[in-house]
N, C-alpha and C positions, 0 to 999 in steps of 0.2 A: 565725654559723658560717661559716667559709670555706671557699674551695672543696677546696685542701687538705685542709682535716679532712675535710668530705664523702666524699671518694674514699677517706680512710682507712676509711671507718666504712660503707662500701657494701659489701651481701654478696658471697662469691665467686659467689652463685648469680646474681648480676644481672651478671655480667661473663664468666657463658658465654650469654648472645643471641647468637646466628650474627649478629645486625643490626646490633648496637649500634656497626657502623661506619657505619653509614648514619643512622642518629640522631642519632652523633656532626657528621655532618656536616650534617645538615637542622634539629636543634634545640641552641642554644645551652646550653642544659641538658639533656643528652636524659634520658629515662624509658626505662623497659622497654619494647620494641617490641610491638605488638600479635599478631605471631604465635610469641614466645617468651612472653606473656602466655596465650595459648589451653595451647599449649606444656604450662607447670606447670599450669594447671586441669584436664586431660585427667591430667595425673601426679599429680593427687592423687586421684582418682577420685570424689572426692563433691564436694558441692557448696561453697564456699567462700567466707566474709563478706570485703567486702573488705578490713579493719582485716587480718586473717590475711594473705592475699593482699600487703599493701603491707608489715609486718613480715617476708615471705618474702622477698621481691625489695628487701629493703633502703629503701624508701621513706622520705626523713626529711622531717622537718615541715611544711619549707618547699617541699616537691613534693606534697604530700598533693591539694591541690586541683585540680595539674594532672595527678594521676594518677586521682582520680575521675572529674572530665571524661571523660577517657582512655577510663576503661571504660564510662563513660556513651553515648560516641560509638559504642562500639565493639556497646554493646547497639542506638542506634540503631540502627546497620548491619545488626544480625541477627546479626555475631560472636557474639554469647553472650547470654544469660537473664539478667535478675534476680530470681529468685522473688518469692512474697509475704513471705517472711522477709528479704529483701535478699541473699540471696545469690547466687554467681554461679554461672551455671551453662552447661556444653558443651551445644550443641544437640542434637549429632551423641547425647550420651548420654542427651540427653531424649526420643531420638526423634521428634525435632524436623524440620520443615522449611520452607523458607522457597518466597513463590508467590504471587501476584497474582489479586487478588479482579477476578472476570465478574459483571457483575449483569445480572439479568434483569427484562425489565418486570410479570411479576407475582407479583413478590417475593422468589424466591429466588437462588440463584447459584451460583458453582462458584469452586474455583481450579484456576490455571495452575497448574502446581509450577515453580520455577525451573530445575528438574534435568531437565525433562521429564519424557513420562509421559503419561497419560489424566488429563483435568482429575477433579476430585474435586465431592461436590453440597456446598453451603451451606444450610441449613435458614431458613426465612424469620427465624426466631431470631436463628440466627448474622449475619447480613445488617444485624441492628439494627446493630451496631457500627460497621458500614462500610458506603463507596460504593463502586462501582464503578470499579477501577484502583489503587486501594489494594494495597499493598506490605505483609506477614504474614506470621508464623512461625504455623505450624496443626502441627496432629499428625491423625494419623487416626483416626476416631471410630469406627469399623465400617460397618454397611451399612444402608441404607436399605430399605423394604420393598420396592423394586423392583430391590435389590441392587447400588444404586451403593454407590461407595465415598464416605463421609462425612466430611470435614473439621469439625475447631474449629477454631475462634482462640484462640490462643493471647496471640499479640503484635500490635501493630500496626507496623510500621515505618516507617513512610510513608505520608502521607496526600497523594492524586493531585489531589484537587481543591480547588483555593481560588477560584477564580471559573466559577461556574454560570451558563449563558445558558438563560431558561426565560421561562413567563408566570404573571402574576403575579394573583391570585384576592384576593379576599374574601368571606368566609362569614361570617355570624353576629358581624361588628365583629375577626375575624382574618385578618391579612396572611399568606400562601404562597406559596412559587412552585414551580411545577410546574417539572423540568428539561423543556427539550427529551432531553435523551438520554433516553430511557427504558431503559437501563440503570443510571442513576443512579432508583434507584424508591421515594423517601423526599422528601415533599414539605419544601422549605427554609424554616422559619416567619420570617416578618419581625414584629418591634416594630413597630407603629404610627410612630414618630419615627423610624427607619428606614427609612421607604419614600419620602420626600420625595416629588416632587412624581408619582410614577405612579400610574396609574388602575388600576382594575379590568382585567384580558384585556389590557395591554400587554405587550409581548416587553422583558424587561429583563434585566440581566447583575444577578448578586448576587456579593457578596463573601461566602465563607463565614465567621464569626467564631467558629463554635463548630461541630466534628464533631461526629458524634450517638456517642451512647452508650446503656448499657442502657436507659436512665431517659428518654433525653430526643432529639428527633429535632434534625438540623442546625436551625444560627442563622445568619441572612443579612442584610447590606445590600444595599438599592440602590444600585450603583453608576452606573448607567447606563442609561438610559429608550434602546431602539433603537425604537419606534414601535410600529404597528397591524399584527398578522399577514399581512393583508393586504395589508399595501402593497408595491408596485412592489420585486424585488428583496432583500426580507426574507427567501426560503428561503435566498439567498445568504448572506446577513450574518448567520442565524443557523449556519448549517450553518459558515461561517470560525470561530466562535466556540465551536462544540460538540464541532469535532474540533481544536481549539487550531491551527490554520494560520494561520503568519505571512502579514500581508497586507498590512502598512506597512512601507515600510522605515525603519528607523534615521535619525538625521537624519546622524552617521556613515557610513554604508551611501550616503547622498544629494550628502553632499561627495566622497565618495571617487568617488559615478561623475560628478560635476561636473569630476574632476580629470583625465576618462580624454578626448585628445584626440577631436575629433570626425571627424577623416578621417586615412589612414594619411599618414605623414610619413616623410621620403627615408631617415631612419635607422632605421624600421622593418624597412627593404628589406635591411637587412644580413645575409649566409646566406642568403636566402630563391631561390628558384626563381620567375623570370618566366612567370607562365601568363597575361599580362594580355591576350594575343591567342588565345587558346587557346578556340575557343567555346561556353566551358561556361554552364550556362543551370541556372536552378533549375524546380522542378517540383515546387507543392504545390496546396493545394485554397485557393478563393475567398478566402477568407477566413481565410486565415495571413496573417500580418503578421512571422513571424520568419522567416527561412530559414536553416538551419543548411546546407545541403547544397546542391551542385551536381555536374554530369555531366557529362562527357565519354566519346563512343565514337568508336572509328575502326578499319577493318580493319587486322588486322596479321597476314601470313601466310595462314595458313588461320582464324586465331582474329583476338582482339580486342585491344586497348587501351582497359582502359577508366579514367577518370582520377574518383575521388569527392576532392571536394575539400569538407571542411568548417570553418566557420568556428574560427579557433582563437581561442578566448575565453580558453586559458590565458597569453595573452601580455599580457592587461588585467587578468584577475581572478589574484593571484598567493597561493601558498600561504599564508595568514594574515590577512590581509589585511581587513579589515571586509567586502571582497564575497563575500568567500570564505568568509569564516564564515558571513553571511547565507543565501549560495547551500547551502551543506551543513545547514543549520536545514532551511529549508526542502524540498529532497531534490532537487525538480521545481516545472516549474510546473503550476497547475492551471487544468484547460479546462472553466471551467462554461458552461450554455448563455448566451452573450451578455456573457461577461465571460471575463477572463484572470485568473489571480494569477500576476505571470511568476516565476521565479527570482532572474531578473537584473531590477534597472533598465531601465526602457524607453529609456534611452541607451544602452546595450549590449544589448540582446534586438532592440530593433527601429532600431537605430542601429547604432552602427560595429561590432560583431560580426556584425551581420546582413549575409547574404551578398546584398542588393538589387542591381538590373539598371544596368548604366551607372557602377559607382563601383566604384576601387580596396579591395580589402578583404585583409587578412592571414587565411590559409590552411593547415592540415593536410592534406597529400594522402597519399590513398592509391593507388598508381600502378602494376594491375594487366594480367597478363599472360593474357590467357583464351583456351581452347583452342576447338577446335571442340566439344565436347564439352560444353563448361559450366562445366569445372576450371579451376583458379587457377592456373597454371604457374610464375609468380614474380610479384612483389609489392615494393616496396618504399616506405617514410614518408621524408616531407620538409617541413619548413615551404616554403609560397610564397607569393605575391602572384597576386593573379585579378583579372577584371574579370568580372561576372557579364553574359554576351548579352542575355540577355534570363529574363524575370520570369513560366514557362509555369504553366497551372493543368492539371489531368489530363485535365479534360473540353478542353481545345481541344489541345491532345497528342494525346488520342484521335482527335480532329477529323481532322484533320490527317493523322495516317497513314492511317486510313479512304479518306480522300481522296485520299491521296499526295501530299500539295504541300499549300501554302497559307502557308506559311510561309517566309522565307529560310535558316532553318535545319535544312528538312525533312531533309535527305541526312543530318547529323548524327541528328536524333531516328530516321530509322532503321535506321542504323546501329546505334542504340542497342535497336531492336525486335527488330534479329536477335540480338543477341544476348541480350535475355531469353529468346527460345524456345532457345536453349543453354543457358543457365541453367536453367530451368524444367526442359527434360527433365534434366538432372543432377540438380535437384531430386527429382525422380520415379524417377530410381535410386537416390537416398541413401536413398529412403521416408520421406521428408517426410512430416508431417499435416498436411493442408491441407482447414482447417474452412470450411464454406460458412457464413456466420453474417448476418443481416441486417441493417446498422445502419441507423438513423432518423435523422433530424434532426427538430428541431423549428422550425415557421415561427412566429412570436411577430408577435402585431397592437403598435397603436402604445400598448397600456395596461402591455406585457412581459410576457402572458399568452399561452397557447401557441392560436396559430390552427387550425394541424393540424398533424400529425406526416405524414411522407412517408417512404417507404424510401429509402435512400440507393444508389444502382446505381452497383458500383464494376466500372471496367472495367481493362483490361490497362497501362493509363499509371498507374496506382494500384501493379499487382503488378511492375512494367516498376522502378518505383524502387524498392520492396521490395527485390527480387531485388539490385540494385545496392550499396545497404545493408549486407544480409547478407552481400556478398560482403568488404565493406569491414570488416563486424564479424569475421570469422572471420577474418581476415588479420590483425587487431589481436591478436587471442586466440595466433596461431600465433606473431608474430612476439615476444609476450610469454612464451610458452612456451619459443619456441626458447633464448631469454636470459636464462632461471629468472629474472625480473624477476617479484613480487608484486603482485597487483592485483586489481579486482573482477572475474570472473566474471558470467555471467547465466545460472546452473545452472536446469534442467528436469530434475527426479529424473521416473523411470517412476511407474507406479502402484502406490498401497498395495496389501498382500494383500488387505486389507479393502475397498477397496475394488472391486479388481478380483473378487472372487466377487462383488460386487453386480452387475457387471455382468455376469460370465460367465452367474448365475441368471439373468437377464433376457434376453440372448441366446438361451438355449435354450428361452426361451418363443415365439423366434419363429425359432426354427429356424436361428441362426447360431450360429457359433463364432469367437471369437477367439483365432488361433494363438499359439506362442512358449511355450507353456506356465507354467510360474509366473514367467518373464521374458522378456514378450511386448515388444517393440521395435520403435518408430515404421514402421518398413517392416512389422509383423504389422497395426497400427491401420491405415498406408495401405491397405492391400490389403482390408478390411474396409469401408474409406470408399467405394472403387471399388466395391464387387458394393450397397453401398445407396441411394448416390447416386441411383440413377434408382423405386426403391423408396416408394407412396404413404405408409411413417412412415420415409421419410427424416433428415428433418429430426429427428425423436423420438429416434431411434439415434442420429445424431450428438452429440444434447445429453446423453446416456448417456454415448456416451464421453467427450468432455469431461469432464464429470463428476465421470470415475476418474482423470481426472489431476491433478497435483499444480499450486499454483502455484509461477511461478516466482521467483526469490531473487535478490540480490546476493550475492555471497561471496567470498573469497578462497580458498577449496577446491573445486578444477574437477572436478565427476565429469560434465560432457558438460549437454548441450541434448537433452534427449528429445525434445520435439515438432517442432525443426529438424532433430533427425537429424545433430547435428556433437559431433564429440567433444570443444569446444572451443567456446567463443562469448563474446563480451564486447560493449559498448556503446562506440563509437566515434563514433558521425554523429550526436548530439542533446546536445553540450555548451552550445547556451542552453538548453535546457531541463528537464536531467537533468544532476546532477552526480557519477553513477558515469563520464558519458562524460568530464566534466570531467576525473575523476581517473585514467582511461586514456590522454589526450592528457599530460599530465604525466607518467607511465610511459614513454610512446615518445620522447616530448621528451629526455627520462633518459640511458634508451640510445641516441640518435642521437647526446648528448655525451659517452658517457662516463663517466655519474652515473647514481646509482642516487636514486630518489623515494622518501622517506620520509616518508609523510604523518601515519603513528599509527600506533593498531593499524585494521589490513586488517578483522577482524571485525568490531569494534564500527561500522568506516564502512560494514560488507557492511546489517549491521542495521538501522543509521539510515536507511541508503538501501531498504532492502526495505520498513520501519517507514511513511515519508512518501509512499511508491508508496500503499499499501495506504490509509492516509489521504486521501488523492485521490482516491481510487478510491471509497474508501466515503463522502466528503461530494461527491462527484457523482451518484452513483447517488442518496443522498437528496435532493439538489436538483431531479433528474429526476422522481423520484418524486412529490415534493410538486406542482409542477409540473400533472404529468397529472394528478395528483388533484384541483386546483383545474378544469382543461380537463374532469374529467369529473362534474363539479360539478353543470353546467348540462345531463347528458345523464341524471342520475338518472330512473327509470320506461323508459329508451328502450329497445331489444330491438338484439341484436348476434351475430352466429355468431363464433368461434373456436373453440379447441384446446387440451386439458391439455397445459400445458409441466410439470408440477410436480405431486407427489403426496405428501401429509403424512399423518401420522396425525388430523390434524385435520381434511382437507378437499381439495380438488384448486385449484390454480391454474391460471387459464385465460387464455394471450393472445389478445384480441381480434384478429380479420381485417385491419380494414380501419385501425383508429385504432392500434393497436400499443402500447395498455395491455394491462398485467396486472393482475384483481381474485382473489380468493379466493370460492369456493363451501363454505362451510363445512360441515363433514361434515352438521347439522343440517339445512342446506337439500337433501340430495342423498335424502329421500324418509322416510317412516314405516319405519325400521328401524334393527338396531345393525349401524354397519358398523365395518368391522375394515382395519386398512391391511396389505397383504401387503407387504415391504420387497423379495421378489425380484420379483415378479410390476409392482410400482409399480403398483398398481392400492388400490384400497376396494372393496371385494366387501360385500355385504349379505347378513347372516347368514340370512336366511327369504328374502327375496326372489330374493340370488343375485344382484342387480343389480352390476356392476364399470363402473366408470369407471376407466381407465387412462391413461397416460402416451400424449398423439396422437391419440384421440378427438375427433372433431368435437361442439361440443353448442352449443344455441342457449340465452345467456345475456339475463338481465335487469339492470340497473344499480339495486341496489339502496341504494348507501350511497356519499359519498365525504367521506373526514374529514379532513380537512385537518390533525388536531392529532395523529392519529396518520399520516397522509399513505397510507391505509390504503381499496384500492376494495374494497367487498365486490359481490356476484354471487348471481344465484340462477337455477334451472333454470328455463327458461321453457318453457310447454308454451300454447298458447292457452287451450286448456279448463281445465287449471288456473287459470292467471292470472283467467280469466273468473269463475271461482268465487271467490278472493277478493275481486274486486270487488261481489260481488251479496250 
């Protein structure tokens, strides 16, 4: 048949698609578009075989195959159903939705909805079908005896996992592996001739070859033997592989930073502003190796000049680009203890992007006007060329002003001191939250297992470049603003209703109130920080409020920074190693030519970027975890004082004093009674006894358990005379 006849003998009803110009132009033969295809399925109102369906939109012979595909694809997607009778069917009229499977480690689950909404429960049942991150059309089931709302599955649409990192067993002459994620909670059976050459308890990667279904649990190869649990560096190399984080780069990715020269060249310098005498100096901790950021202050007036100049990575890494792709996969780099995953190439992270001491480097300034006050007065961006002074860390910064000299650059650093205390009190009018919060380090002997843990004591050369920072980011936010130019945001929404009565009930247990009424705002939290601060459950209230706050997001819909207290805020000073900053230095690059930046869509890059934070975030904390779990290995039987940070319906969580682990006291150890968790109170109360444990309690614990395969310290109440009596 020819094309000719074809077009004769095609229905009218396939030649009103609103698309089918866009078909015409994307496919050499086009078909019916897939949203005039929903279209007539919704207009017939029942359900529809496709033979019917391809006879209505005119379909002839020799398209049949590419119009089945079609709707094939179209049910992958979640577009539409195909019953058990084959027919097709509208979601929206099967009451239908589509949501992302949570699994839980002992057995059951929940889904996301994609629409949002309250996640919904998965019956250990429903769970057979699927793992954990799994993509589903569910409908809802009703309620469960404790009144959640219940999900089926319905569909599967996508399956999340094809290579599982776990350890691998033998029982009884059968091959398994346990995932490390224990959200994934269906052990992976291996074939005997499938497990090549690993042993019994090694950490291996599996290929999945077969999802589980009603009938049968996942099928796995060995792909890949990573070693003994134990060994040097394994929480690392499991945890890169549990949370899918790129951690090699492309051999692509490796020529393209082969190709970026190694020091700036005289045609770099073109446009750019001369700051190479200008004696701006960077200021990080010991042990950074990138510097994205440098300083300049100097009086000006009654106020300041102060000059943040940061590296401009977007003039090497350029929109499309194999770095760029890389760099936007990945999000950020990640800071495990004793090891980097950078973003960029170590030829650009800690090479010719990095802003080091003594060498020409290319430059984004932000080049601010500050009052006495602490306010921004004007402000304006320009690419230049610097030469970085000198290469300061915070503790000899601190040194230094302390001392008032020591340095040949002291007049500069404080210069730079006075004006963070204008800063700061501005800070303290805008009603800032400003959490006191403790961070640790970990000191590691020469085997890479943690020696001790030490509090980390941050002093005002720490908040001194903060302050600098944030002035630099909100200037970026403004100046994006002013010239409706599209970009990411770094939105802090207030607190949920829900959450905030959790905390107002607990306040009132101890005699506070938190102002503002049902929209209480950072200046009501400041003022609340102040009267507790010097309070002996200090520290307990402030991890309260916390708490109730939200995290924070990438996006391109700016409703303000709650916890900074700016109606406006973006990421400008950490383009090596954040690529939301990346993609705001190309925004003002934009409008200083002229041109508008169009990278995609603005949300889905808000996403990926909030997406890869939060994955960093969560394969470091387990890496930390594991970590002191192994450090408190060797300390099981030993007796230790701390503090409930944490209150479950299972148990209380207590951080140790002086090593700065947290283990769990499970309800069971906490005496002979039924206790009960109060959700306002953050307390277990013991229903005869009357006994409460609450949120900031001091109690004297015992080291009862540390498991390294759940990375899981357990605890238990130590009394002497107790203790005495199980021993005898």
């Amino acid at each position: 048949m020819t094309r000719k006849q074809k077009n004769k003998n095609t229905s009218s009803l396939r030649e009103q698609d609103p698309f089918l110009a866009r078909e015409r132009e994307t496919y050499e033969f086009p078909l019916p578009s897939r949203e005039f295809v929903l279209q007539c399925l919704e207009q017939a109102g029942v359900p529809v075989i496709p033979e019917e369906l391809a006879e209505q939109l005119g379909i002839l012979d020799d398209e049949m195959g590419f119009f089945q595909r079609r709707l094939r694809a179209m049910a992958r997607d979640g577009q539409l159903v195909i019953n058990r009778k084959g027919q097709l069917c509208v979601i929206a009229k099967m009451d239908l939705k589509k949501g992302r499977v949570i699994g839980h480690r002992d057995g059951f689950g929940f889904i996301k909805p994609e629409e949002g909404g309250d996640d919904l429960f998965l019956s250990e049942r429903e769970m057979h079908t699927v793992l954990h991150g799994d993509h589903v059309i569910y409908r809802v089931a009703g309620q469960d005896r404790r009144g959640r709302n219940e999900a089926a599955i319905v569909e599967i649409l996508q399956r999340a996992n094809t290579r599982v990192v776990g350890r691998l067993y033998r029982e009884r002459g059968i091959f398994f592996v346990v995932p490390e994620d224990r959200r994934i909670n269906q052990d992976i059976l291996i074939e005997a001739n499938e497990v090549g050459e690993a042993q019994h308890g090694q950490v291996v990667i599996v290929e999945i070859v077969a999802q589980p279904s009603k009938h049968t649990q996942p099928m796995g190869r060995v792909l890949e033997i990573m070693g003994n649990y134990a060994d040097p560096g394994m929480e690392i190399e499991i945890a890169l592989r549990k949370h899918d984080l790129p951690h090699v780069f492309s051999h692509a990715v490796e020529e393209a930073a082969k190709a970026i020269p190694k020091k700036v060249r005289k045609k770099d310098l073109e446009g750019r502003e001369d700051l190479r005498e200008l004696p701006l100096v960077t200021i990080d901790g010991e042990t950074a190796r990138d510097f994205d950021d440098a300083v300049y202050c100097e009086p000006q007036g009654k106020g300041f000049r102060l000059v943040v100049a940061i590296a401009d990575v977007s003039s090497y890494v350029l929109p499309g680009d194999a770095l760029d792709v890389s760099a936007k996969e990945r999000g950020n780099s990640v800071y495990f203890p004793r090891r980097v995953i950078p973003m960029l190439p170590e030829a650009l992270s800690n090479g010719i992007c990095s802003l080091n001491p003594e060498v020409e480097r290319l430059c984004m300034v932000c080049d601010m006007v500050i009052t006495a006050k602490g306010e921004v007065k004007k402000y304006r961006f320009y690419p230049a060329v610097m030469r970085s002074q000198a290469r300061l860390t915070y503790n000899q910064v601190w040194d230094y002003l302390q001392a008032e000299g020591g340095h040949p650059l002291y007049p500069h650093l404080a210069n730079l001191y006075d004006l963070f205390k204008c800063l700061l009190a501005a800070r303290a009018r805008r009603g800032a939250i400003d959490f006191e919060t403790t961070e640790t380090q970990m000191v590691f002997n020469e085997q890479g297992k943690i020696d001790r843990i030490v509090p980390v004591v941050r002093n005002d050369a720490h908040r001194l470049i903060e302050e600098c920072m944030l002035a630099a980011n909100v200037c970026s936010a403004d100046f994006l603003l002013t010239h409706q130019h599209p970009c990411l945001f770094r939105v802090h929404e207030g607190p949920t209703p829900e959450k905030l009565d959790v905390l107002r009930g607990f306040l009132k247990l101890v005699a506070l109130t938190l102002p503002g009424g049902e929209t209480p705002t950072a200046k009501d939290y400041a003022k609340l920080m102040e009267k507790i601060k010097l309070r002996p459950d200090g520290n307990v209230l402030q991890t309260m409020l916390l708490r109730s706050l939200q995290q924070a997001v990438y996006t391109p819909n700016n409703v303000g920074h709650f916890g900074l207290a700016y109606p406006a805020y973006t990421h400008f000073t950490s383009p090596i190693r954040r690529y939301p900053d990346l993609l705001v230095h190309r925004a003002i690059k934009a409008l200083l030519a002229g041109e508008v930046y169009r990278p995609g869509d603005w949300v889905a890059l808000g996403t990926q970027c909030s997406m890869t934070e939060r994955r960093a975030d969560e394969a470091t904390r387990e890496v930390e975890a594991w970590l002191k779990c192994f450090f408190m290995r060797d300390r099981v039987g030993e007796v230790f004082s701390g503090k409930i940070n944490a209150v479950t319906s299972f148990g209380v969580f207590v951080l140790l004093d002086d090593v700065f682990v947290e283990g769990l006291i499970h309800i069971s150890e906490l005496g002979r009674d039924y206790f009960h968790f109060d959700m306002h109170r953050q307390a277990i109360v013991g229903e005869k006894s009357g006994m409460t444990y609450k949120l900031g309690d001091e109690v004297t614990i015992k080291v009862m358990r540390a498991d390294l395969e759940s990375a899981k310290i357990d605890f238990a109440l130590y009394s002497p005379s107790r203790d005495q009596k199980r021993t005898t």
